[in-house]
N, C-alpha and C positions, 0 to 999 in steps of 0.2 A: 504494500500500500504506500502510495507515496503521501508524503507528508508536508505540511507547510514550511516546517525549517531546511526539506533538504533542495527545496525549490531557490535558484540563483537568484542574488539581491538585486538592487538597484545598482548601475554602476555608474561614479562618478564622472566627469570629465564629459568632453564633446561627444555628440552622437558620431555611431562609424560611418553615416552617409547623409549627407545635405536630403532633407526632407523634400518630395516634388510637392508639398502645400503646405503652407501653414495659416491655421485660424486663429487671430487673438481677438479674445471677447471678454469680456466681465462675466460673472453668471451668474447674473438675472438677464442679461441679450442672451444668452444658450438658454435659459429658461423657456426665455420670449419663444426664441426658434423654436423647442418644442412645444410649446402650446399653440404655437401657428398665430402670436399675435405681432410678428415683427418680418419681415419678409427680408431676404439676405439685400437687394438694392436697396433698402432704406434701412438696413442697418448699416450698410456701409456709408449712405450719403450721409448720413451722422455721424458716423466715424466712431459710431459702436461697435464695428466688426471692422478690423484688419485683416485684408486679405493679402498672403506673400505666396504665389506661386508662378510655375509654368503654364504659360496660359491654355496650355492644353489641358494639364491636370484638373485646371479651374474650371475649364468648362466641360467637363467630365464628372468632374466630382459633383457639379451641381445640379447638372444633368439628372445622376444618380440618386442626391440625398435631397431636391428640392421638394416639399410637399407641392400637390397640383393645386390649380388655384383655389376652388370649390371646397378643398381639405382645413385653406388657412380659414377661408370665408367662413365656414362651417368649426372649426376648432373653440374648445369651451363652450358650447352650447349643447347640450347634451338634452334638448326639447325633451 
């Protein structure tokens, strides 16, 4: 049975590979995004979310994780 101690720590110092994205937000904006009340272009036109990628990543990545529109519309309403 594996165990929680015999599982490898964190390790300090620089990561071994430059990330192809990175998201910096507070979190209550990553709240927001999942509750579908803040939409990723006006978090960023607020400069609530930094966005640092390849622009391919970027539009891949968003592609992937953006709820549809109908989703945000509809998010916390639970009629």
């Amino acid at each position: 049975m594996l165990r929680q101690e015999d599982l490898p720590g964190p390790e300090k110092g620089p990561a071994p590979v430059k990330p192809g994205l990175r998201l910096t937000c507070a979190p209550d904006t990553f709240i927001a995004f999942g509750q579908g009340n803040i939409t990723v272009p006006a978090a960023v036109a607020s400069k609530r979310l930094i966005i640092e990628a390849e622009v391919e990543t970027d539009r891949r990545y968003f592609e992937l994780f953006t709820l549809p529109d109908d989703a945000v519309s509809s998010a916390g309403h639970h009629g």
